[in-house]
C-alpha positions as CSV (number, residue, x, y, z in Angstrom):
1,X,5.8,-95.9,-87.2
2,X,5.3,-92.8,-85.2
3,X,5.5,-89.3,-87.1
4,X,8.8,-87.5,-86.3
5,X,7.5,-84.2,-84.4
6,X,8.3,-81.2,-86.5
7,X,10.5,-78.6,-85.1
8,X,9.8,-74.6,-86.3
9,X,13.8,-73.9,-86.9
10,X,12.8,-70.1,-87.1
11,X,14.4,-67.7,-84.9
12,X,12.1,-66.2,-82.1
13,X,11.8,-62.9,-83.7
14,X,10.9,-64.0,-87.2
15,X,8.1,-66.0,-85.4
16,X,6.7,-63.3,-83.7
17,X,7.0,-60.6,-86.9
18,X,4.7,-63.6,-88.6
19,X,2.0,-63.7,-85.7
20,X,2.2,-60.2,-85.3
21,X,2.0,-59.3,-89.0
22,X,-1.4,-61.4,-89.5
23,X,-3.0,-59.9,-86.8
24,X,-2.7,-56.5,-88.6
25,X,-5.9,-57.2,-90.9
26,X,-6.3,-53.6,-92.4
27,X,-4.0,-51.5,-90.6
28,X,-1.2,-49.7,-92.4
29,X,2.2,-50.8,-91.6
30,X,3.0,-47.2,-91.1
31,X,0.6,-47.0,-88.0
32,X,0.7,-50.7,-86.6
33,X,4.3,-49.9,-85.9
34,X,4.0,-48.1,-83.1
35,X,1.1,-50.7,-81.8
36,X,3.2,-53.5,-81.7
37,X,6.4,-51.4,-80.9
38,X,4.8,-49.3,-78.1
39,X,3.8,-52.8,-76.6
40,X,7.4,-54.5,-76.5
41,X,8.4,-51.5,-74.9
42,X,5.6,-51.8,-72.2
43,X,6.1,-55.7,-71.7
44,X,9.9,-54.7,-71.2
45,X,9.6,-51.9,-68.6
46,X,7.4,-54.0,-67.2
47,X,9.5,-56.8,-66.7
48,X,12.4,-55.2,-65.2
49,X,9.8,-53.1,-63.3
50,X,8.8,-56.9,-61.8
51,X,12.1,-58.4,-61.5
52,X,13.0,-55.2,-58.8
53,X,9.7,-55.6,-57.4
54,X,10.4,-59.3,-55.9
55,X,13.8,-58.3,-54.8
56,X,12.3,-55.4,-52.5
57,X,9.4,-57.9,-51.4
58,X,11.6,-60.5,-50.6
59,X,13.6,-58.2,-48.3
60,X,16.8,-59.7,-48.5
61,X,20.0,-58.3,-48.0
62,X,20.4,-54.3,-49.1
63,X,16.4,-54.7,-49.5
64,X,15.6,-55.3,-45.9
65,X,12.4,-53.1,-45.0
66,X,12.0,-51.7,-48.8
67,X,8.9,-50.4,-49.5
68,X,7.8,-52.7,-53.6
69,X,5.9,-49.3,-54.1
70,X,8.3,-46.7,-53.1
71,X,9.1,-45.2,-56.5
72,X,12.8,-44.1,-55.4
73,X,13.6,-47.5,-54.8
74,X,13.1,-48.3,-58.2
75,X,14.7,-45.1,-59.4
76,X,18.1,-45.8,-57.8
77,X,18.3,-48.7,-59.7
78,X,17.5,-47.1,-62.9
79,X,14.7,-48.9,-63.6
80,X,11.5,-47.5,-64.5
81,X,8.5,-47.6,-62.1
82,X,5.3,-48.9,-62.9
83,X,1.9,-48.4,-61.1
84,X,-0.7,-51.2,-60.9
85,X,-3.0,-50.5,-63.8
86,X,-0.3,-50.4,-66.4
87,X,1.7,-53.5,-65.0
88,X,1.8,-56.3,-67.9
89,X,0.0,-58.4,-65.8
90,X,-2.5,-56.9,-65.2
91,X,-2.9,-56.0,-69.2
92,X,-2.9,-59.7,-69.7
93,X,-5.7,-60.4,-67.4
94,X,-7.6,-57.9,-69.2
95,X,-6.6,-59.3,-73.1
96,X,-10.1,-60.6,-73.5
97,X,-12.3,-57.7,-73.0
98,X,-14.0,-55.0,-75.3
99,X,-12.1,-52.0,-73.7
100,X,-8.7,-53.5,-73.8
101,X,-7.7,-50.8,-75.9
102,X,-8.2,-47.8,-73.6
103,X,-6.9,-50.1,-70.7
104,X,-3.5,-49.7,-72.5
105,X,-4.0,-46.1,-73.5
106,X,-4.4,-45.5,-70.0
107,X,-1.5,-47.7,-69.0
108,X,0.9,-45.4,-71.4
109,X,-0.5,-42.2,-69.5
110,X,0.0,-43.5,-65.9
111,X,3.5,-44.4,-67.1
112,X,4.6,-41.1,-68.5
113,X,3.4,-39.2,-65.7
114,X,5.7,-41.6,-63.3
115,X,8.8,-41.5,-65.2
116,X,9.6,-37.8,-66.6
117,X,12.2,-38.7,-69.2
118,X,9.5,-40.7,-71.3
119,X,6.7,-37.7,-71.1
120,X,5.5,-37.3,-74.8
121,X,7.3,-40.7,-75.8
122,X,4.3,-43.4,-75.4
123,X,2.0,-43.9,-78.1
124,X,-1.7,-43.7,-77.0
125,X,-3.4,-45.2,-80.2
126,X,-4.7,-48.7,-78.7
127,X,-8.5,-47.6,-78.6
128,X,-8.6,-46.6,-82.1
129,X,-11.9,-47.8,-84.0
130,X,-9.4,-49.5,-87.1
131,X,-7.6,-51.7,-84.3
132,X,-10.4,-54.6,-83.3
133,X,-10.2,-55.4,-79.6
134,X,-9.6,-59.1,-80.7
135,X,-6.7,-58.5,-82.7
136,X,-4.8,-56.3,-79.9
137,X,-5.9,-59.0,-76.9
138,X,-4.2,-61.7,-79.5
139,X,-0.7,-59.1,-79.6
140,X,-0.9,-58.9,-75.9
141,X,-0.6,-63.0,-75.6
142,X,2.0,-62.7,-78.4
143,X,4.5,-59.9,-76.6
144,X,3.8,-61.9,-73.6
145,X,5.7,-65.4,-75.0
146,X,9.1,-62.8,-75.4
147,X,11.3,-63.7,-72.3
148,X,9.2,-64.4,-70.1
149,X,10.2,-65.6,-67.0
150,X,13.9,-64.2,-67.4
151,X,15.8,-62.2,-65.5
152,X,16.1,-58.0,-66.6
153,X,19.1,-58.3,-68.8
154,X,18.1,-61.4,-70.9
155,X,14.7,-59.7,-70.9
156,X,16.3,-56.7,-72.0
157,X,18.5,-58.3,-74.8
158,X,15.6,-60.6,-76.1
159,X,13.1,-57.5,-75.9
160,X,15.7,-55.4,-77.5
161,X,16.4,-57.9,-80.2
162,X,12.9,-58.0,-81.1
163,X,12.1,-54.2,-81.1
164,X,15.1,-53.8,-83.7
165,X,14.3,-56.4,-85.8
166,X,10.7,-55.5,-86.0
167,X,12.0,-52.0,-86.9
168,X,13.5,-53.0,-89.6
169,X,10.6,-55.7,-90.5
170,X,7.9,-52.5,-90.4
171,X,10.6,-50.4,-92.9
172,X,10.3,-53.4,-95.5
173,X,6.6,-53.2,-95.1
174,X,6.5,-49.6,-95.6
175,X,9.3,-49.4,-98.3
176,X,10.1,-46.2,-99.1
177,X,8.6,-44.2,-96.4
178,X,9.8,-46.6,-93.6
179,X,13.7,-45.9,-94.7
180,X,12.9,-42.3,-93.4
181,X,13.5,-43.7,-90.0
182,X,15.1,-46.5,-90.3
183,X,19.4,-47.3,-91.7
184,X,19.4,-51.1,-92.7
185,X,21.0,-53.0,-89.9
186,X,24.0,-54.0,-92.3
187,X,25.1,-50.5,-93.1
188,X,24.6,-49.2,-89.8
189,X,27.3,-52.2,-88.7
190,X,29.5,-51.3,-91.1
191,X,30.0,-47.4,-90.1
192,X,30.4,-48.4,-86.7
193,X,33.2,-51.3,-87.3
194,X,34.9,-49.3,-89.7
195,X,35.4,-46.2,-86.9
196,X,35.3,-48.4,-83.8
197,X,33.6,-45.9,-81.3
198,X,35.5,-47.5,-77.7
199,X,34.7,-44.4,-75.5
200,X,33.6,-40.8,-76.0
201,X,30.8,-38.7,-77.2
202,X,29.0,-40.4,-80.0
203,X,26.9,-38.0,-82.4
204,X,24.0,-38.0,-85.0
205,X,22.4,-34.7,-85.8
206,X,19.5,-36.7,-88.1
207,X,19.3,-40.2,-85.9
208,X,16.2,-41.1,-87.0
209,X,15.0,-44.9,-84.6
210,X,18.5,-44.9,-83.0
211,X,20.0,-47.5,-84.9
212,X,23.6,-46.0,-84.7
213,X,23.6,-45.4,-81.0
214,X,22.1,-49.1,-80.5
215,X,25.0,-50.5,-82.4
216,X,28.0,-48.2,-81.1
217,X,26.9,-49.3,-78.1
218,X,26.7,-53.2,-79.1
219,X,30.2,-52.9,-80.4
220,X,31.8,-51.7,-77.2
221,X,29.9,-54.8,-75.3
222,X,30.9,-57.2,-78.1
223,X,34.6,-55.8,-77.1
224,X,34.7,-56.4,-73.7
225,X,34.4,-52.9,-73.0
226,X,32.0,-50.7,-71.2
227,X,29.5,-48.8,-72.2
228,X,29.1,-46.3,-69.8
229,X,32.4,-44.7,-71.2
230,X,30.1,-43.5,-74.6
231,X,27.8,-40.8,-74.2
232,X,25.3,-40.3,-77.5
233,X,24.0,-37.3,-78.6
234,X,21.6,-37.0,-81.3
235,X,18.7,-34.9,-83.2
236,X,15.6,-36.0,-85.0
237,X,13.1,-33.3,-86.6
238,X,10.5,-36.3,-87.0
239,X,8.6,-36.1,-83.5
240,X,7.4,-40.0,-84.7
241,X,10.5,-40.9,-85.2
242,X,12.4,-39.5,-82.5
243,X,9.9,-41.4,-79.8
244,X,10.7,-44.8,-81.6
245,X,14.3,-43.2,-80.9
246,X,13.7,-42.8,-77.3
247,X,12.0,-46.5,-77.1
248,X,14.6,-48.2,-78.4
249,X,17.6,-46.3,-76.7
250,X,15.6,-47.1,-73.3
251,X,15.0,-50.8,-73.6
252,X,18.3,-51.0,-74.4
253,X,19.4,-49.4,-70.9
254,X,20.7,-46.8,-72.8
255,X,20.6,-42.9,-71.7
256,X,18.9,-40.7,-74.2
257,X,18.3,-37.5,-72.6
258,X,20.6,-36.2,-75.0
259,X,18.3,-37.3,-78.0
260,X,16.2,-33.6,-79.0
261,X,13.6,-33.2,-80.9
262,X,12.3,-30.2,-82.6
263,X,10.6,-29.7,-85.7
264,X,12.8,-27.1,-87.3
265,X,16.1,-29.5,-88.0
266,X,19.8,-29.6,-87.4
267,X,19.9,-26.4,-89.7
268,X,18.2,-24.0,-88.3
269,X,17.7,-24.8,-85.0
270,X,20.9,-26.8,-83.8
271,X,20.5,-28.6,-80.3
272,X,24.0,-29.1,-79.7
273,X,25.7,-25.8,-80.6
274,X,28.4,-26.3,-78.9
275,X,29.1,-30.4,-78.8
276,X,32.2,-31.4,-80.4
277,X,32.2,-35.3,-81.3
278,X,34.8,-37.8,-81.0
279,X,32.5,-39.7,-83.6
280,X,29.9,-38.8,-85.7
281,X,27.7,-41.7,-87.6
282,X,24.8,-40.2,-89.5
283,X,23.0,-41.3,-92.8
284,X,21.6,-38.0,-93.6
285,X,18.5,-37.3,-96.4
286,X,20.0,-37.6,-99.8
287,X,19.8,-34.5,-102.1
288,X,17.3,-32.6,-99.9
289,X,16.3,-29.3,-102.0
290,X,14.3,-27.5,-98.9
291,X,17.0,-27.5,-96.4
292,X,16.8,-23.2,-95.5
293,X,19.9,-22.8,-96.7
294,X,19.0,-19.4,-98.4
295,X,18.3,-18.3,-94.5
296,X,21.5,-19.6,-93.8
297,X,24.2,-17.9,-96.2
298,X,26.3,-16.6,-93.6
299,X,26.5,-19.4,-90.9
300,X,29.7,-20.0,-89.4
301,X,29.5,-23.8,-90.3
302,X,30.5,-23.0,-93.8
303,X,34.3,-23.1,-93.6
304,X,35.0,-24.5,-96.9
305,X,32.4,-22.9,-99.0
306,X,29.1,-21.9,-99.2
307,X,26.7,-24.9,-99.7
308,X,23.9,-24.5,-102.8
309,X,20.7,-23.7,-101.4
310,X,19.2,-26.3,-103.8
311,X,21.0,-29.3,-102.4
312,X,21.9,-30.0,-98.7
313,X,24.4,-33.2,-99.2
314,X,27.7,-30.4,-98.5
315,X,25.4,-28.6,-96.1
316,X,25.6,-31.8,-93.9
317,X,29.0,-32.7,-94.1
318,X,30.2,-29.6,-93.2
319,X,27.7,-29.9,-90.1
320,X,29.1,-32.8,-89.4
321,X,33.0,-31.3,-89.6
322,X,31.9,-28.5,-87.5
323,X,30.7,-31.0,-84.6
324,X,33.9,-32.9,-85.1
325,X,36.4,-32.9,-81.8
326,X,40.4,-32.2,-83.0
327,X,40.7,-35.9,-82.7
328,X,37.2,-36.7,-84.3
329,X,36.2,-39.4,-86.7
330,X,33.2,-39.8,-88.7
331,X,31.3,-42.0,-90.9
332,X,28.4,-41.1,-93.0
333,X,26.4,-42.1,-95.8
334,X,25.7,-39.7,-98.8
335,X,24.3,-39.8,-102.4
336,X,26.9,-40.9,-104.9
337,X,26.4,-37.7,-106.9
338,X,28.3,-35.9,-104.3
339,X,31.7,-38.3,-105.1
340,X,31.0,-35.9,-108.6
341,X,29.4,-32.9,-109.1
342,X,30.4,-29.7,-109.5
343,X,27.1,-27.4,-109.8
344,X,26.7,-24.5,-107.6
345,X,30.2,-24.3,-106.0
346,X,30.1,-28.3,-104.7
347,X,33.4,-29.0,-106.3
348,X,35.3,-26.4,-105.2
349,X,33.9,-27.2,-101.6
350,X,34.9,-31.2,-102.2
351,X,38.1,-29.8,-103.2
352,X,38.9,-27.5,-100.4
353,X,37.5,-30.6,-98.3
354,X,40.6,-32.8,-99.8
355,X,43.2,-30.2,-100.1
356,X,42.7,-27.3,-97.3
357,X,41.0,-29.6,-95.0
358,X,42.8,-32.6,-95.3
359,X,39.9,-33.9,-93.9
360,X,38.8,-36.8,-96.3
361,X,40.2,-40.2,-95.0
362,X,38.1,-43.4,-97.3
363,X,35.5,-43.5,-99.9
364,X,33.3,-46.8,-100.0
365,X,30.9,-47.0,-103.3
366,X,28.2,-49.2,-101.7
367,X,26.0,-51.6,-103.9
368,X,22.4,-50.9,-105.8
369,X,19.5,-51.7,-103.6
370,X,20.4,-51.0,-100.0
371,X,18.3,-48.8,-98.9
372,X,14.7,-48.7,-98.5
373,X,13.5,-45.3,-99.3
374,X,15.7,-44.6,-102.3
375,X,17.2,-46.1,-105.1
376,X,19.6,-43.2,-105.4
377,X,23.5,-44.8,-105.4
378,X,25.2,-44.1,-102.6
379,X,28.5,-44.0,-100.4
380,X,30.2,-43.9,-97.3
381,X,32.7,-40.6,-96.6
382,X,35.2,-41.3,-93.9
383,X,36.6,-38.1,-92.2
384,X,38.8,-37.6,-89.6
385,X,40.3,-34.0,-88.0
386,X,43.8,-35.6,-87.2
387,X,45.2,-37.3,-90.1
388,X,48.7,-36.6,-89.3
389,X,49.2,-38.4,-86.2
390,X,47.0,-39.7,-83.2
391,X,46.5,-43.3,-82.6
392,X,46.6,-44.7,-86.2
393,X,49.5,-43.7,-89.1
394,X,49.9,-40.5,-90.9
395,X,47.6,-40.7,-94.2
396,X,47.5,-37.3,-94.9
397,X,49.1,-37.4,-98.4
398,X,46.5,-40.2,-99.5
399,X,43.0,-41.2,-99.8
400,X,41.9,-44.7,-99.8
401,X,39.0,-45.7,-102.2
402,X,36.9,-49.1,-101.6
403,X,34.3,-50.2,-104.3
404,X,32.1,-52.4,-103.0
405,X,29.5,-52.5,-105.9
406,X,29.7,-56.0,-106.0
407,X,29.4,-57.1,-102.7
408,X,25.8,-58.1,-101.1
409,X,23.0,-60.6,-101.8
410,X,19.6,-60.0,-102.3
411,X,17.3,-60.6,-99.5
412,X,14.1,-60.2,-101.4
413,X,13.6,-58.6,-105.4
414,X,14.0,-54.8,-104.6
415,X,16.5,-54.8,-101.5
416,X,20.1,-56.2,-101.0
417,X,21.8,-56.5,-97.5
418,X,25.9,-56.9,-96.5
419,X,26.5,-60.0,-95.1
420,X,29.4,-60.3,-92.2
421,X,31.8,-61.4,-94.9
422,X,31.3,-58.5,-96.6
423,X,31.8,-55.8,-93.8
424,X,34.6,-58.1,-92.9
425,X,36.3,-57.7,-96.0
426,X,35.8,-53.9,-96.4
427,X,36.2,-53.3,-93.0
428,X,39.9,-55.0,-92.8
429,X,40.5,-53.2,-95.5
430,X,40.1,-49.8,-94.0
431,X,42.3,-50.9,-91.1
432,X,44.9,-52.5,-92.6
433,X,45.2,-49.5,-94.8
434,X,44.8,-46.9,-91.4
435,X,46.8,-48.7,-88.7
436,X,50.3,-48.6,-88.2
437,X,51.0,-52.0,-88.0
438,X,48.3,-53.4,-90.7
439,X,49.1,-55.3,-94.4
440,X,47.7,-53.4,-96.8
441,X,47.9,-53.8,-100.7
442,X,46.2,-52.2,-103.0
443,X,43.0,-55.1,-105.1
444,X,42.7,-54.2,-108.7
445,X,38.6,-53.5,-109.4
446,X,38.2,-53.3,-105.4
447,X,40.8,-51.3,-103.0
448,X,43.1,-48.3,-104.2
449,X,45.2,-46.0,-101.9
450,X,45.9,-42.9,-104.0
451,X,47.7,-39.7,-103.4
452,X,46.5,-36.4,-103.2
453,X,48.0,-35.6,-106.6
454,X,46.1,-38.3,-108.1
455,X,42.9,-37.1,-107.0
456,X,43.9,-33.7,-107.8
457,X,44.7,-35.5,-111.7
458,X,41.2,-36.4,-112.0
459,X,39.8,-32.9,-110.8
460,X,39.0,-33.8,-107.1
461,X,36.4,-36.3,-108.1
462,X,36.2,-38.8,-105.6
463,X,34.3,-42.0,-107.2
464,X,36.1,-45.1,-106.5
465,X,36.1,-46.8,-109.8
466,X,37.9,-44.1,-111.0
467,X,41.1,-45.5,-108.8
468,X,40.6,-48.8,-108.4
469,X,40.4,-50.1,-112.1
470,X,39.1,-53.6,-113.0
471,X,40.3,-57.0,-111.6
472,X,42.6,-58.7,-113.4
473,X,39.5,-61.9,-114.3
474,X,38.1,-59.2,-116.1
475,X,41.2,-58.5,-118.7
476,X,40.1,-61.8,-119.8
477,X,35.9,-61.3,-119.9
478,X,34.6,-63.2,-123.0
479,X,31.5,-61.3,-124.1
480,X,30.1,-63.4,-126.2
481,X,30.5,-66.2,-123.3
482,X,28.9,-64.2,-121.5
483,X,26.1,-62.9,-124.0
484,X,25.2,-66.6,-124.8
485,X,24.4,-66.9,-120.9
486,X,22.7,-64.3,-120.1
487,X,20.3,-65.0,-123.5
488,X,19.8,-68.6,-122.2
489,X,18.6,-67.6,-118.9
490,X,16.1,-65.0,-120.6
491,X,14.3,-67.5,-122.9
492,X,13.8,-69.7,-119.9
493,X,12.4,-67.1,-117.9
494,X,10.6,-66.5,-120.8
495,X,9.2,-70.1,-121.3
496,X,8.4,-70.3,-117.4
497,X,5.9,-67.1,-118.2
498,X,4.6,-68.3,-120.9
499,X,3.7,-72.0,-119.1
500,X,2.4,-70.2,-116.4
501,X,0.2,-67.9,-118.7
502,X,-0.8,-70.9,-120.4
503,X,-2.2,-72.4,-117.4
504,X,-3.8,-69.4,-116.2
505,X,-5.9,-69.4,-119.4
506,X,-6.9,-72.9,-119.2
507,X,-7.8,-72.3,-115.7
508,X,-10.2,-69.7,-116.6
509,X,-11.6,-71.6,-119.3
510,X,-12.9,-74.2,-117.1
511,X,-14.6,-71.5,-114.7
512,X,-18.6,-72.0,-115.1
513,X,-19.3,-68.3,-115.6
514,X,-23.4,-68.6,-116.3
């Protein structure tokens, strides 16, 4: 009888992170990132770069006597040009030899020096001694399996796919310096589904890879919409960061020209002085200590108190309220100890926030173990400017609280991750509660919608187990139940150990050691 043949059920991507990830031999993950990144980004320019070229060679309609190598040809089409030596396939044809690495580095110069808007973008690090010319020919033949053969915008949606996912596949591998630049994809979802960013100016003073720009824009798309009706603006003080930024904005099509760097921050040196957001989706540093702020005592961004010099979380949300349009929304992610404290002025800022403001809309406590760079709880501050009226229901006598604690699943032992089910459930939430036609009811031990004078009863702290109490199941918890189980589960992790240790020893035992 004939063996079945075996099909690999794994998506593309997770196939390619495998491949890719083997090749890396003694590389850090922090630096093989931009090896393997910097080359999607290539094979996709290059693609679409292609795609344009047979059109203008074919000559047909609008093309007739086009010039393939007139550069404006390509730039009315918004596709980036790309001369002969840095064309993929010409890369491929030169996979095999010793020099393949400064072929490349070469190929990311000649680019940047055609296309202005990606000048100081391209990593030039494929000659380097630690990467073996073996191991980069064998990336080449990878990135060259992704889309090939299809036309620019399945190239661009495959390639795109796979320059996000490997984004967040290099911040696992890095751990807690990868989260610096990169928001897990489930989080990132949920801001953007919970505000719902149709059309307007879309804002992230701290944007590290772009992830929030690459979903707003998803969203609309997913929506029938269009996506030329948002406009992004961001900041990054990470110059690393802000060209994987600029990468993945541009293989998604996206414009980035309104992505700055500089090296000084959103503080002090403020590259959008004068933007005012209809949405603003940041995750900002938690609990930064060495923010300026004792340079910065007097700054008009401090409407509602004077942030502590030692702690930048109120510091950042009144950057963000500043940049807010008088229709404005925005999501971002904090450190739970905000929802709390009062040192150094912070609760009479949170309360001026609540009661003068009337700025504070939802509070979501998020679950241990999302994030990869901290293991400091956090959660989600909803704002909005125009709480009295607009396009959703007058709310500004209430707050609603969300405790999500319990929500997620664990993808591996230190990191958890949202599923759709659970942004679906929060998210509904939120929009029953804000919309004029929703259903909302208050969940015991998950959903609350209290009144200002409530929050003002419990002294302006904002933690959402404060309001939502416990579900009903758990009027009826039986410890000892409960107890009994968790003590059962110990000893047989306990007796798994011990077998395995067991083994081990005999194991060594048997090794011939003279």
């Amino acid at each position: 009888m004939a063996k079945e043949k075996v099909v690999n059920e794994e998506p593309l991507e997770k196939q390619l992170w495998k491949a890719a990830d083997k090749l890396r031999k003694n590389i850090d993950a922090a630096e093989y990132k931009h090896i393997v990144q910097g080359l999607i980004f290539l094979k996709y320019i290059s693609d679409s770069f292609e795609e344009h070229f047979a059109k203008l060679q074919a000559g047909d309609g609008e093309y007739v006597g086009a010039d393939p190598e007139d550069k404006d040809e390509y730039k009315a089409e918004n596709v980036f040009f790309v001369p002969a030596e840095a064309r993929w396939s010409f890369l491929q044809s030169h996979a095999k030899q010793p020099d393949i690495g400064t072929f490349v580095d070469e190929a990311m110069d000649a680019i940047e020096k055609e296309n202005p808007s990606l000048k100081g973008v391209l990593p030039k690090v494929f000659a380097r001694q630690n990467l073996d010319p073996t191991s980069l020919g064998g990336l080449i033949d990878l990135v060259a399996n992704i889309a090939l053969g299809d036309a620019k915008a399945r190239s661009a949606d495959v390639l795109g796919h796979v320059f996000e996912y490997f984004l967040g596949e290099f911040a696992l591998a890095e751990g807690k310096q990868g989260g610096q630049f990169y928001t897990p994809r489930s989080i990132v979802e949920l801001l953007v589904k919970m505000l719902e960013p149709y059309q307007g100016r879309v804002f992230d003073p701290c944007c590290g890879s772009g992830g929030m720009f690459v979903q707003s824009e998803k969203f609309v798309a997913e929506h029938q919409g269009r996506v030329n009706v948002i406009s992004i603006y961001g900041q990054e003080s990470n110059q690393t960061t802000w060209r994987l930024a600029k990468m993945n904005l541009a293989i998604r099509s996206i414009d980035s020209s309104q992505v700055k760097w500089n090296n000084e921050g959103s503080f002090l040196n403020d590259a959008h002085k004068d933007l005012k957001a209809d949405y603003i989706i940041a995750n900002p540093p938690f609990n930064v200590s060495d923010w300026n702020g004792e340079l910065l005592r007097k700054d008009g961004r401090w409407k509602y108190g004077v942030p502590p010099t030692g702690n930048a979380n109120f510091a950042w949300l009144q950057h963000f309220i500043y940049h807010l349009a008088p229709s404005g929304q925005a999501g971002v992610v904090l450190s739970k100890g905000a929802l709390t404290s009062k040192s150094s002025g912070e609760g009479d800022i949170r309360r001026a926030l609540i009661e003068d403001g009337n700025l504070i809309d939802c509070i979501v406590n998020l679950p241990a173990k999302l994030f990869l760079n901290t293991q400091i709880p956090a959660a989600l501050w909803f704002m909005s400017r125009d709480r009295n009226s607009g396009r959703f229901r007058n709310r500004s006598g209430e707050i609603l609280f969300v405790d999500a604690r319990n929500l997620g699943h664990l993808i591996n032992r230190r990191t958890r991750e949202l599923s759709d089910e659970d942004i679906k459930q929060i998210t509904d939430t939120y929009h029953n509660w804000r919309n004029s036609e929703g259903n909302y009811e208050d969940v015991k031990g998950f959903c609350c919608s209290a009144s200002i004078e409530r929050v003002k009863e419990l002294d302006y702290v904002l933690t959402p187990g404060r309001y939502v109490g416990l579900p009903d199941e758990d009027d009826d918890f039986n410890f000892k139940e409960r107890f009994a189980a968790l003590k059962a589960e110990f000893e047989a992790q306990l007796q798994e150990e011990s077998a395995l240790n067991m083994a081990i020893v005999e194991n060594l035992a048997k090794v011939d050691l003279s």
